[in-house]
Structures are given as C-alpha cells and as structure tokens.
Wavefront OBJ file of the C-alpha trace (Angstrom):
o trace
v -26.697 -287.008 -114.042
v -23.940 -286.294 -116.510
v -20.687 -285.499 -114.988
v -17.200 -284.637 -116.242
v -15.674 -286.700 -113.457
v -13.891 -289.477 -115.337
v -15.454 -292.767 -115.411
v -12.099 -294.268 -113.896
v -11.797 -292.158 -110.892
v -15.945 -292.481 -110.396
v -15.533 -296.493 -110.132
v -12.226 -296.267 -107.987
v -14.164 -293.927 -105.724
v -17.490 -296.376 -104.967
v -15.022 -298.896 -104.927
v -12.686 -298.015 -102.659
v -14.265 -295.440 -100.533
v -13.387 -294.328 -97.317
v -10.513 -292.412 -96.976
v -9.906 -292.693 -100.570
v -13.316 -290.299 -100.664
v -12.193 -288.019 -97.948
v -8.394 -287.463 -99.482
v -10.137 -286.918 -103.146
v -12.640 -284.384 -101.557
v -10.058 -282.810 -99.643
v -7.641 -282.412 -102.618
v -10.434 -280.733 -104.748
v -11.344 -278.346 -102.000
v -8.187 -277.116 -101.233
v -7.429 -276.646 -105.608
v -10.447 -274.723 -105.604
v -10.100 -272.430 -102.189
v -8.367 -269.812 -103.304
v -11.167 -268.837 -105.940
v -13.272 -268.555 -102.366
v -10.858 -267.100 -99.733
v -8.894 -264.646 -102.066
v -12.041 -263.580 -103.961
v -14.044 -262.946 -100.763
v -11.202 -261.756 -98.603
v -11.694 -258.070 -99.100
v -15.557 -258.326 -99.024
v -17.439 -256.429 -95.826
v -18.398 -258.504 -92.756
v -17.659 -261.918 -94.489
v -14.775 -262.460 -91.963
v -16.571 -265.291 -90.286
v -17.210 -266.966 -93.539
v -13.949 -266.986 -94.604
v -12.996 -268.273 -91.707
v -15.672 -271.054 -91.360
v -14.099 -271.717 -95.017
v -10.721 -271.974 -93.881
v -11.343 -274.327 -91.011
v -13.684 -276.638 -93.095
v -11.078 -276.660 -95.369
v -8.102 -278.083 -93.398
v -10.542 -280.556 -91.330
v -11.090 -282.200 -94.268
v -7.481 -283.148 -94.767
v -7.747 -285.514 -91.381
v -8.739 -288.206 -94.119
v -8.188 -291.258 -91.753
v -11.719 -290.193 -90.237
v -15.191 -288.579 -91.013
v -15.833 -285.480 -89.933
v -18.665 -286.163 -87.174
v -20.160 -282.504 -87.759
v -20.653 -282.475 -91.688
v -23.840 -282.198 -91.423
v -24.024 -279.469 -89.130
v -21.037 -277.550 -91.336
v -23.119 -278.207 -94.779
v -26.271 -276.041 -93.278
v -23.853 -273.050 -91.838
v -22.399 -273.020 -95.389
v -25.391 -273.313 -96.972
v -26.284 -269.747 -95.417
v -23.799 -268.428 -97.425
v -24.480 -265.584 -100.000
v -23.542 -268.283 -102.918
v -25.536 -270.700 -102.296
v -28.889 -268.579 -101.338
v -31.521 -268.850 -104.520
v -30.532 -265.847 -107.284
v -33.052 -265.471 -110.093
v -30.078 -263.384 -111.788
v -27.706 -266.059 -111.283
v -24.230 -265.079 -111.501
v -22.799 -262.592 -114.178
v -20.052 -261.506 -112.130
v -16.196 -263.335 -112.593
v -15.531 -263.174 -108.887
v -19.365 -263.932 -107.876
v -18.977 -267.009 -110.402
v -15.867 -268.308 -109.234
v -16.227 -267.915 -105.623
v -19.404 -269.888 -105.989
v -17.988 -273.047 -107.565
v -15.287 -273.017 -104.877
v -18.289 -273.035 -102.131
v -20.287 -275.527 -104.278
v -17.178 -277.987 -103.831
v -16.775 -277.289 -100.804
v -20.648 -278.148 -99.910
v -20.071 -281.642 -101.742
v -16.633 -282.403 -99.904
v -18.411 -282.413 -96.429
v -21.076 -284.367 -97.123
v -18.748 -286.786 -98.843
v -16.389 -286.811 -96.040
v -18.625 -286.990 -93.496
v -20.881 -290.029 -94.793
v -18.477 -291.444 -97.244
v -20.768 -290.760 -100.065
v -18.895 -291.582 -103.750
v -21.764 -289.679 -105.471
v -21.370 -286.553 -103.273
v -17.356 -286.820 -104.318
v -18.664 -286.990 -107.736
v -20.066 -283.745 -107.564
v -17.387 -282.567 -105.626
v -15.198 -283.583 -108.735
v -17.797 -282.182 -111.070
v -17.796 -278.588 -109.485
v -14.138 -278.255 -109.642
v -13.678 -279.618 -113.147
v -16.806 -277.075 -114.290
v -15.410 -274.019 -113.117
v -12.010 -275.129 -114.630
v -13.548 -275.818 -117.765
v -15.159 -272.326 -117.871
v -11.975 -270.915 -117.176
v -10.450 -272.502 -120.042
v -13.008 -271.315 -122.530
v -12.355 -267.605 -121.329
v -8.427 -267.588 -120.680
v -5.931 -268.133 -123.871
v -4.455 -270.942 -123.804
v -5.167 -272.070 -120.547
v -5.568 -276.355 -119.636
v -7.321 -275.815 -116.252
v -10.003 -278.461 -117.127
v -6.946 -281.065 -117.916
v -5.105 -280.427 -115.444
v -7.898 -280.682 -112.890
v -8.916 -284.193 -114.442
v -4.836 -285.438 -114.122
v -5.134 -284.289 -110.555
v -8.416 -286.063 -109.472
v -7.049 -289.245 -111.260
v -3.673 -288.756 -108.762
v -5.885 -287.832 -105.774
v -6.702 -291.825 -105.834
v -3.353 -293.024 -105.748
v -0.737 -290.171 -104.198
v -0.314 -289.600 -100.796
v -1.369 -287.230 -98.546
v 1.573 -284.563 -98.138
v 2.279 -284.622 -101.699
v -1.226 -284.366 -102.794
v -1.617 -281.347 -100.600
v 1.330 -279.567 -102.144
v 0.156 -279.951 -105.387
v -2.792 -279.067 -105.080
v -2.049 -275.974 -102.970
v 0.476 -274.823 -105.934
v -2.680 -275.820 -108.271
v -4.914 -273.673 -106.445
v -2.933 -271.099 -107.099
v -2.462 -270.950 -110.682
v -6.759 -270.884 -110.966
v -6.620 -267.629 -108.612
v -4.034 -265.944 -111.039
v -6.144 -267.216 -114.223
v -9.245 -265.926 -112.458
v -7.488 -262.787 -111.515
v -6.312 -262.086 -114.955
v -10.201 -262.534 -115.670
v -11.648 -259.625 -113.484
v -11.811 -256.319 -114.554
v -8.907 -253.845 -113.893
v -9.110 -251.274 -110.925
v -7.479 -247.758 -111.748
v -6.848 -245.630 -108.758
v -7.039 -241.987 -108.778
l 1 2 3 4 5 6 7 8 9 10 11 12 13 14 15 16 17 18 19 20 21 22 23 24 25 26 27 28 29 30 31 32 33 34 35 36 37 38 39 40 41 42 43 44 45 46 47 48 49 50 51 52 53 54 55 56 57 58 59 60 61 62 63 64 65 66 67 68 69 70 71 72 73 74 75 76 77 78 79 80 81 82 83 84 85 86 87 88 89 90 91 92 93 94 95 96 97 98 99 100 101 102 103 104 105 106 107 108 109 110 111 112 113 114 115 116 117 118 119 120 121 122 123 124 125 126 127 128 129 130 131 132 133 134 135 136 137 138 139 140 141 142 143 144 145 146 147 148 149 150 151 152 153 154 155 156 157 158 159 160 161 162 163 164 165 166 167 168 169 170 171 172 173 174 175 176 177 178 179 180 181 182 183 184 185 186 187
C-alpha cells in the first residue's frame, strides 16, 4: 500500500519501535481528536462514545507500556457509527472528519498495543489524509505539512512537549474544519 507517511519516519518506526510506536500513535491521535470529540459532542446518545474516545485517547499517552486491552478497545470502537459499512460513504464535512479521527484512532491501538510499525503507518496515513483534504478545501491552509513536520518530531521530541503541540495542533484542524461546515442561522 501507498502511504503519505514519509519514508523517514516509516524506517525510524520498524526500526526503533516500541515506545517510539506508542508516543507517534499517541501524538497523531490526540492532533486528530478534536475532529471526533468536538464534532460528535452535540450528537444524541453518543455520550458513551465520546467518552470511550476520550479515555482511549489519554491511555495511549502511557507510552512506556502497551495497552494490554487494545484488542478488546479496537472491537468496541469498531461498533461505532464511522466505522459500520456505508454504501453512501461520507458526503457530510463533520461525518468525514469525525471518521478519519476514529480511523486513527482504530490504528493507534492496535499499534500500541502490539507494537505494530505498519498499524502506525496507517495511523500516520489517516491523519495526514484528512489533513490533506482539508488543505484542498480551505484557502491557504498547510494542514498536510504541518502534519508531516509533526510525525517527523513525534520520533525524536519528548513526551510533554509533544503533547502540547499537538494538543494546540489539534486545535487549529477543528477551527479549519469548523470554518468548513455549513452556517447555522437561528430564528
């Protein structure tokens, strides 16, 4: 398979493993989060999955160790809405966004949780498609750039800072989305 994950990070990944897999997964997951939790936060009776999101979320931060339920956390997310067989597939910005950011998440356990390089690689590859979508449909946005300079730094920045950056990161894509979705008037 093709992916948009550099070839640099994709070697440094196989060959270093480990908790260098876990912190990259972690610091793609939490960059792409927001496009899950603040898209889905208003949605009816998906309080447990946003939850569930949350939690999976910040467990995957404790790098220094696999998660010992991945497995069992992959099949409750793969119950969720976006990732249930849609012979539509996804026209809607929120729907499309929110999907990616569960997609990611999907890889990053299995990656954590049995230290899999090609399951970070298509970690990687989620996060840098959605950010390359958003580029094509925001002016002027570098999404797809940025998210490559970040994975790259993901192999050789530490924890704390990694997480702040990619928090603040994470952030910017859920005001690009935002800016993306169509206006609500009020009456």
């Amino acid at each position: 398979m093709e992916t948009l994950v550099e070839e640099a990070v994709t070697e440094a990944l196989r060959e270093e493993g480990g908790e260098a897999i876990r912190l990259y997964v972690s610091a793609c997951t939490e960059r792409m989060a927001p496009l899950f939790v603040s898209l889905r936060a208003s949605a009816p009776g998906r309080e447990a999955d946003l939850d569930f999101y949350a939690e999976c979320v910040r467990d995957l931060w404790y790098a220094d160790r696999p998660l010992a339920d991945a497995a069992e956390r992959v099949g409750l997310l793969e119950r969720f809405p976006e990732l249930q067989p849609n012979e539509e597939g996804f026209t809607d910005v929120a729907d499309t966004y929110a999907f990616f950011a569960v997609l990611c998440l999907r890889h990053a356990l299995l990656a954590h949780g049995l230290g899999s390089a090609d399951d970070a690689v298509s970690c990687g590859h989620a996060a840098l498609t959605a950010m390359g979508m958003l580029d094509q449909n925001v002016a002027g946005a570098s999404l797809l750039a940025d998210e490559q300079r970040l994975q790259s730094l993901s192999l050789s920045g530490d924890a704390s800072s990694l997480w702040d950056t990619s928090v603040t990161a994470g952030r910017e894509r859920f005001r690009a989305v935002l800016s993306r979705l169509p206006v609500r008037h009020s009456l």
